[in-house]
C-alpha beads as a LAMMPS data file, in Angstrom:
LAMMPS data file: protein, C-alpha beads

256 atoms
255 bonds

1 atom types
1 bond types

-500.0 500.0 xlo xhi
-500.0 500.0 ylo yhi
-500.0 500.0 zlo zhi

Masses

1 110.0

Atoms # bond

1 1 1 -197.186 -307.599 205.041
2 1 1 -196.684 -304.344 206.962
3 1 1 -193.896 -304.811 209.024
4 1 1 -194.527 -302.528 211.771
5 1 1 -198.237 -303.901 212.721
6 1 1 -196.611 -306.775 213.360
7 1 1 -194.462 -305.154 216.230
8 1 1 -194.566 -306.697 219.565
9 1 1 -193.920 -306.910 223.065
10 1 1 -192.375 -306.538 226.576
11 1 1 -190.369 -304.621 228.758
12 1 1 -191.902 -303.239 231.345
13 1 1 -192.969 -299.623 229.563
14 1 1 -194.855 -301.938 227.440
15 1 1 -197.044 -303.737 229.903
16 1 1 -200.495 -301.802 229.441
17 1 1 -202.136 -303.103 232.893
18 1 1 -199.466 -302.352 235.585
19 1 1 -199.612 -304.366 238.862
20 1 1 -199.840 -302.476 241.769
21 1 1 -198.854 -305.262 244.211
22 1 1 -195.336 -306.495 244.508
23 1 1 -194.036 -309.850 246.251
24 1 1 -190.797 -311.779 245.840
25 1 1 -189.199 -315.078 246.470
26 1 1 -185.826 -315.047 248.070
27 1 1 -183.234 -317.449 246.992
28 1 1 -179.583 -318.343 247.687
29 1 1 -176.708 -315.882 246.867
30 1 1 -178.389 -312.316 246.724
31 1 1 -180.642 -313.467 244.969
32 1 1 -184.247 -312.661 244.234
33 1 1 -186.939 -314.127 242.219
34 1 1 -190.431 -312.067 240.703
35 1 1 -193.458 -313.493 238.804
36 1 1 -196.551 -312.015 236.895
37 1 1 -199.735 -313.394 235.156
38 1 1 -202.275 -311.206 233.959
39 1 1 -204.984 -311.187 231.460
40 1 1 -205.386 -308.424 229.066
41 1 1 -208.812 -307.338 226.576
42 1 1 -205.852 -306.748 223.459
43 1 1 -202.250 -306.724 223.252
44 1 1 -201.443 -303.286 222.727
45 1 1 -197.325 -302.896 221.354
46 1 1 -196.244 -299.186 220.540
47 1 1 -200.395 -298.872 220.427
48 1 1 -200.587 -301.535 217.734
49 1 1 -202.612 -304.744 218.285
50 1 1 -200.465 -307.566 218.461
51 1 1 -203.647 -309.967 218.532
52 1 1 -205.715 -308.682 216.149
53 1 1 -208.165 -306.832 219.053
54 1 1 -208.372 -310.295 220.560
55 1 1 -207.755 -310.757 224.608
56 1 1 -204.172 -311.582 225.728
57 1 1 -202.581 -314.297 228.746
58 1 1 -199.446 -312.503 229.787
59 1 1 -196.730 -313.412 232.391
60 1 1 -193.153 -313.962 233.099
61 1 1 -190.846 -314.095 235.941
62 1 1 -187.463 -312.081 236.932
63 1 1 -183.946 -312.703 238.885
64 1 1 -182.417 -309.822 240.457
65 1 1 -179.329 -309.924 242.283
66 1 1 -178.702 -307.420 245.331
67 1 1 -176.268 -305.598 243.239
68 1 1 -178.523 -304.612 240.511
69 1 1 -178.011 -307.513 237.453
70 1 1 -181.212 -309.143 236.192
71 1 1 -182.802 -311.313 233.726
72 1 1 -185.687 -312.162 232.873
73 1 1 -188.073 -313.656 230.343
74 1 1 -192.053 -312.435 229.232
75 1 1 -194.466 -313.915 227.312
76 1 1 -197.674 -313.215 225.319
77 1 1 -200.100 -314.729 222.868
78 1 1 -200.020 -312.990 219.622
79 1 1 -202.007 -313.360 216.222
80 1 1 -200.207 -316.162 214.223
81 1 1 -201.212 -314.331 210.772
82 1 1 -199.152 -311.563 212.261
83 1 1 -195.761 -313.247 212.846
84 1 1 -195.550 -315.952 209.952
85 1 1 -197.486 -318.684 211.586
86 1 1 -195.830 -317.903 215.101
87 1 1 -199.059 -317.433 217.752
88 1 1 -196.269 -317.275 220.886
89 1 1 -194.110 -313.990 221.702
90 1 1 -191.400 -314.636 224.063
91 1 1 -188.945 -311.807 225.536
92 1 1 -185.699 -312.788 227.435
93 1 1 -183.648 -309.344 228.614
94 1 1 -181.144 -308.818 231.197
95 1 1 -179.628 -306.195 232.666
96 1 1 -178.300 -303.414 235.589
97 1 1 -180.284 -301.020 237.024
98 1 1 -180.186 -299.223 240.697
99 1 1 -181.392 -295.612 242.260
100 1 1 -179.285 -292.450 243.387
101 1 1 -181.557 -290.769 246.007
102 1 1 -184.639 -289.624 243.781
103 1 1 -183.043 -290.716 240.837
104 1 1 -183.064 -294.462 238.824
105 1 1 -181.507 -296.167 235.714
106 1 1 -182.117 -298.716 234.030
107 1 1 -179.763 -300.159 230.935
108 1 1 -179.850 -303.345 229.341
109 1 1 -180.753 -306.083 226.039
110 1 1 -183.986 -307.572 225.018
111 1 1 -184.407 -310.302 222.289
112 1 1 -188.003 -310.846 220.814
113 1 1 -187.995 -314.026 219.778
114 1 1 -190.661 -315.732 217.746
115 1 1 -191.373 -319.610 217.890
116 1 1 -192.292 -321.105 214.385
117 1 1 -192.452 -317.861 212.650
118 1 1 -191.233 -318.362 208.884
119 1 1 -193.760 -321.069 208.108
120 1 1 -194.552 -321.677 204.600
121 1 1 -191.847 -320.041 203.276
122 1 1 -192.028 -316.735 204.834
123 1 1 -188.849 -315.000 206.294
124 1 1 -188.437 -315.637 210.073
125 1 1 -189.056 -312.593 212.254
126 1 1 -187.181 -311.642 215.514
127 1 1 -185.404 -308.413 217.070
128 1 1 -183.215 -307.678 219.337
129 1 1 -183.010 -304.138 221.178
130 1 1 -180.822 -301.737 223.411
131 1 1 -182.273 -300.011 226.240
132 1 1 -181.591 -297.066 228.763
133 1 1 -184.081 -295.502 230.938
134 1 1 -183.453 -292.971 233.471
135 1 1 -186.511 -292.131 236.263
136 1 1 -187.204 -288.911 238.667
137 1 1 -190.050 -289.472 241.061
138 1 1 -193.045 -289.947 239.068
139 1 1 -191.427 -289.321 235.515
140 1 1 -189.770 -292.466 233.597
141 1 1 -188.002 -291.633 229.900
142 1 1 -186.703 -295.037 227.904
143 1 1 -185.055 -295.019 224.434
144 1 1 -184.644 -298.749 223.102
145 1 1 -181.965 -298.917 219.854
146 1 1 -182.832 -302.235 217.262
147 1 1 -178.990 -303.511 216.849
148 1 1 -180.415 -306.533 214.601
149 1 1 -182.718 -305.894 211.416
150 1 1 -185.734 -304.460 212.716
151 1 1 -188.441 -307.503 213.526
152 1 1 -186.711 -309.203 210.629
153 1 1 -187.152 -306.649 208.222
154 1 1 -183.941 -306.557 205.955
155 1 1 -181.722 -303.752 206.379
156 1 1 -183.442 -301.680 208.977
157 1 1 -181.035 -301.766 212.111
158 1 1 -181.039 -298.730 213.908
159 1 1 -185.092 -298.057 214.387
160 1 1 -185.530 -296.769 217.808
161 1 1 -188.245 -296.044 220.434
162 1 1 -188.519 -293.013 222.790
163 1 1 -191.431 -293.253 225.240
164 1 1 -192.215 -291.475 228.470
165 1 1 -194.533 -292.650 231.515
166 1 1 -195.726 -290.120 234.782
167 1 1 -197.251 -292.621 237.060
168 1 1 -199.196 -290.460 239.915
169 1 1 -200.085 -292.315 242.856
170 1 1 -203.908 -290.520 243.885
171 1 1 -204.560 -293.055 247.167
172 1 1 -201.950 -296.019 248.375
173 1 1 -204.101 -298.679 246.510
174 1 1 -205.460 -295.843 242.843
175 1 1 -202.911 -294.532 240.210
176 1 1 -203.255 -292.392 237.507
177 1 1 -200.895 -293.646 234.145
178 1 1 -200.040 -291.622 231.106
179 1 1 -197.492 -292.388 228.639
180 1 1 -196.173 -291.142 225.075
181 1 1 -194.217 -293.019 222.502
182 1 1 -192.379 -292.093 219.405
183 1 1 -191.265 -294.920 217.031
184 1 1 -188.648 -293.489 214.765
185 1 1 -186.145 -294.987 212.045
186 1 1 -188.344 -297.050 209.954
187 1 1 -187.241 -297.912 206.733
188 1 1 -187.458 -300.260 203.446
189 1 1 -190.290 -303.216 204.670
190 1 1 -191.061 -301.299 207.925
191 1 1 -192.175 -298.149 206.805
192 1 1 -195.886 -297.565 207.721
193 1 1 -198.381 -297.346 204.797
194 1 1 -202.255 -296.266 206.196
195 1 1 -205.397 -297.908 205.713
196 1 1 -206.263 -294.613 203.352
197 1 1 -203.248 -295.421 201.421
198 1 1 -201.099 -292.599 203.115
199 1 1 -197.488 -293.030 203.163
200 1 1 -194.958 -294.854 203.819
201 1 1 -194.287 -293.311 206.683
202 1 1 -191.175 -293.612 208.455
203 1 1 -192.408 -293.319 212.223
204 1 1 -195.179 -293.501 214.737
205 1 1 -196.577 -291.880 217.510
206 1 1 -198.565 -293.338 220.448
207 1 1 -200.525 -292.470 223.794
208 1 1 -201.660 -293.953 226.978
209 1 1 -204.151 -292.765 229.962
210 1 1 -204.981 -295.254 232.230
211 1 1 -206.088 -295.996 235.576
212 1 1 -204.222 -298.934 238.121
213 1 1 -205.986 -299.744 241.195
214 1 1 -204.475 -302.792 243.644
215 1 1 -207.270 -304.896 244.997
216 1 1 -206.196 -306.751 247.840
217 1 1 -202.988 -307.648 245.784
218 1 1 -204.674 -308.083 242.367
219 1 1 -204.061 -305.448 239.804
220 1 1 -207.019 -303.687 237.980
221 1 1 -206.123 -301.453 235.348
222 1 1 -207.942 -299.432 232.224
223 1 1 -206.370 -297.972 230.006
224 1 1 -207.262 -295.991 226.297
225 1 1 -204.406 -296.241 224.258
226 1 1 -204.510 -294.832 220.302
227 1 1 -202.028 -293.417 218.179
228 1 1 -201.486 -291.276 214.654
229 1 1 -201.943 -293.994 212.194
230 1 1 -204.781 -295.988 210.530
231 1 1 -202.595 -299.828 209.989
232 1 1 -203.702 -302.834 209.110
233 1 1 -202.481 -306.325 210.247
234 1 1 -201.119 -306.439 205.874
235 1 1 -202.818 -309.756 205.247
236 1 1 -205.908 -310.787 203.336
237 1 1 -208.035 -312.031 206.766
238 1 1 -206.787 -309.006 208.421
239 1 1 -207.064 -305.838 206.069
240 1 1 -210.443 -304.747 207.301
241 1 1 -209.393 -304.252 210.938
242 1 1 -207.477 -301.193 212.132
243 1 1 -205.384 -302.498 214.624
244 1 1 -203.801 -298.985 215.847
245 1 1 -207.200 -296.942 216.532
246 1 1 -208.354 -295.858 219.978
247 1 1 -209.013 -298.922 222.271
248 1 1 -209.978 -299.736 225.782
249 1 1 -207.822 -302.104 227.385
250 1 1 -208.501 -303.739 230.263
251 1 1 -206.749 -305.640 233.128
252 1 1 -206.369 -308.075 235.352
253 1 1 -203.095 -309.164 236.896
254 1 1 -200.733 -310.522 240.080
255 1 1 -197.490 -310.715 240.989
256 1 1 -195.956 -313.574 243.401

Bonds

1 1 1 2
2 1 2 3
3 1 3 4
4 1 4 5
5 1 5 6
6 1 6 7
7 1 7 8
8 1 8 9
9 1 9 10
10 1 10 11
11 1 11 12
12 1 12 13
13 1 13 14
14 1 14 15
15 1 15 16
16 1 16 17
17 1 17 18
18 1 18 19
19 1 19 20
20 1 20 21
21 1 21 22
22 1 22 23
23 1 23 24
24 1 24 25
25 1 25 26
26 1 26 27
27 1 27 28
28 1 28 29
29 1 29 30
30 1 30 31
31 1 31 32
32 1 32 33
33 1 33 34
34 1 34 35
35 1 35 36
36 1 36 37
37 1 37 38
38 1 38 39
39 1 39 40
40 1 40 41
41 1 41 42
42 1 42 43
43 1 43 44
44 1 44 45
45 1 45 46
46 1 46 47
47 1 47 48
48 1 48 49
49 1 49 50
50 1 50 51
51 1 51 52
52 1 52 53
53 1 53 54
54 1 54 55
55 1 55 56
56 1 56 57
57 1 57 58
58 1 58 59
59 1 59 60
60 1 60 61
61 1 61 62
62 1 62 63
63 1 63 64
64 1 64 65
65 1 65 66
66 1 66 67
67 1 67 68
68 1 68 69
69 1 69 70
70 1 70 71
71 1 71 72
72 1 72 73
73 1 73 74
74 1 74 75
75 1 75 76
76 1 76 77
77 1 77 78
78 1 78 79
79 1 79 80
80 1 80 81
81 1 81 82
82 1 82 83
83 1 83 84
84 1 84 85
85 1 85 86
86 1 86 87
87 1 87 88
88 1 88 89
89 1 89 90
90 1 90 91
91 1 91 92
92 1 92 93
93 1 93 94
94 1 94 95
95 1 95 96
96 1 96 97
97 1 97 98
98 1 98 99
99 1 99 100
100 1 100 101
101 1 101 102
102 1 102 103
103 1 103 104
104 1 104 105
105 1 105 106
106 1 106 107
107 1 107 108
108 1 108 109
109 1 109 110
110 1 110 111
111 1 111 112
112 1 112 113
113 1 113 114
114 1 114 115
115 1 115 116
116 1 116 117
117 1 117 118
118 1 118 119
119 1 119 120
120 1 120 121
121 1 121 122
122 1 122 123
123 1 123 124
124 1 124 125
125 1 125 126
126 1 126 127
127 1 127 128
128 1 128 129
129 1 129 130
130 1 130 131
131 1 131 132
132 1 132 133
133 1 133 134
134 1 134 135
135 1 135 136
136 1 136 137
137 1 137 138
138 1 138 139
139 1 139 140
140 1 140 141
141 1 141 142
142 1 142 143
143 1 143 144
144 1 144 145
145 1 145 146
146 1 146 147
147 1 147 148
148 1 148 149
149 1 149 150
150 1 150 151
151 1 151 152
152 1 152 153
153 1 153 154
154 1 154 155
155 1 155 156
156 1 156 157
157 1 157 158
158 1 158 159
159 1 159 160
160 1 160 161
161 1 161 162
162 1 162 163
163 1 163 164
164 1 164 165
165 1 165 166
166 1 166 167
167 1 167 168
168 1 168 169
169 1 169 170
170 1 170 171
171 1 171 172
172 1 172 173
173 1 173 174
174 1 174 175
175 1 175 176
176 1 176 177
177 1 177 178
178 1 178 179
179 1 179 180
180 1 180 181
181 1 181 182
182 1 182 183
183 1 183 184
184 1 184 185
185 1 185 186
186 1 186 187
187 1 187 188
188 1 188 189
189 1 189 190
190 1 190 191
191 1 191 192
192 1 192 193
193 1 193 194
194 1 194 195
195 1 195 196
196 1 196 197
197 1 197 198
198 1 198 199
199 1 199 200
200 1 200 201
201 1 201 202
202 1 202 203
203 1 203 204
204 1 204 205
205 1 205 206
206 1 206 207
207 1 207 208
208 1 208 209
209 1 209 210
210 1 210 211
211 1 211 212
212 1 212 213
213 1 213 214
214 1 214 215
215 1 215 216
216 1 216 217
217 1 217 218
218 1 218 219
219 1 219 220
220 1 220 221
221 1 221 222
222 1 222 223
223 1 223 224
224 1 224 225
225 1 225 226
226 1 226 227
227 1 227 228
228 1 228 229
229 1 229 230
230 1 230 231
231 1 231 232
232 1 232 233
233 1 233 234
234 1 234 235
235 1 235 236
236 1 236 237
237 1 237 238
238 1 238 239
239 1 239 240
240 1 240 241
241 1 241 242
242 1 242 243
243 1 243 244
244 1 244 245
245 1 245 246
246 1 246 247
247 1 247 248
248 1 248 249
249 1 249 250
250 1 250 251
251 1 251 252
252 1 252 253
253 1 253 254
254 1 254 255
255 1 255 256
């Protein structure tokens, strides 16, 4: 199959419904604790499907300690046929981040890991990334570095992914939400090949507008999401279905 339609997941420039609202949980020793739920019309990855154009359950939880250090895991349904007969994406990550006046940064490592991918024979797909993100008021730029074999794909460390967010607050509870992504460094099994047969290509490029809105502590979001590539999912029951067209996601979600 196509490697890169069967990208995934998590970090928070990937969640394509933000939530608004914000609560925590304070525990012993600094410490703080974060949870989200949230229910999505498709799993959108780098603006490829990750469920086929099916609906998505998402949530995790975080611990942040006063000075900055967190961890944190995130989950999401995903199409088995996708990931070698796994149907479960789960992210762990940890990391520092903190603010200078206007200015924030973010730095850390996130492992994608897989549950029962490699059935039948197949290879077993995972990936581990690099981040650093740096924000200015409403402006957020991340650039996340593969330092394993790209989603299991042999021989492709070193595929990265640049992607910028402005999130403009229009009223205390209404947002407006536009991001751009550039996948870059694909190589061997993760090159892109088009529906039209066009390619392999060695990158992609994706978009986001959206809307968040925070009802009474719920968060409602829309958002259209396409980018420049025709993919399919690379298997027999999926090769009909552009995954990576424009789309209409939309939202439901809380934090606690």
């Amino acid at each position: 199959m196509n490697r890169f339609t069967a990208l995934t997941a998590a970090a928070a420039f990937v969640a394509l419904g933000a939530t608004s609202s914000y609560a925590q949980t304070e525990l012993p020793y600094d410490v703080s604790m974060t949870a989200n739920a949230g229910l999505f019309t498709d799993y959108r990855f780098r603006g490829v499907s990750q469920t086929n154009r099916k609906p998505a359950f998402q949530g995790g939880f975080d611990f942040s300690h006063k000075m900055g250090f967190y961890l944190g895991n995130w989950n999401s349904n995903v199409d088995a046929a996708f990931y070698n007969g796994a149907n479960l994406e789960m992210d762990f990550y940890g990391g520092y981040k903190g603010s200078f006046d206007a200015f924030s940064y973010d730095a850390g490592l996130l492992y994608y890991y897989y549950p029962g991918s490699g059935a039948g024979g197949t290879y077993k797909i995972d990936n581990t990334e690099l981040y650093i993100a740096g924000g200015w008021g409403p402006v957020s730029l991340k650039y996340s570095y593969a330092v394993s074999d790209f989603f299991g794909i042999t021989d492709t460390k070193g595929a990265y992914y640049l992607d910028g967010t402005v999130t403009w607050p229009v009223t205390k509870e209404l947002s407006l939400v536009g991001h751009l992504g550039y996948q870059g460094g694909l190589k061997n099994g993760a090159r892109v090949t088009e529906i039209n047969g066009s390619g392999p290509h060695d990158s992609i490029t994706d978009w986001k507008l959206g809307v968040t809105y925070d009802l009474k502590g719920w968060g409602l979001g829309a958002s259209y999401i396409s980018t420049n590539r025709d993919l399919t999912g690379g298997t027999a029951a999926l090769s009909n279905r552009n995954i990576s067209s424009d789309v209409l996601v939309l939202s439901v979600s809380k934090s606690f």
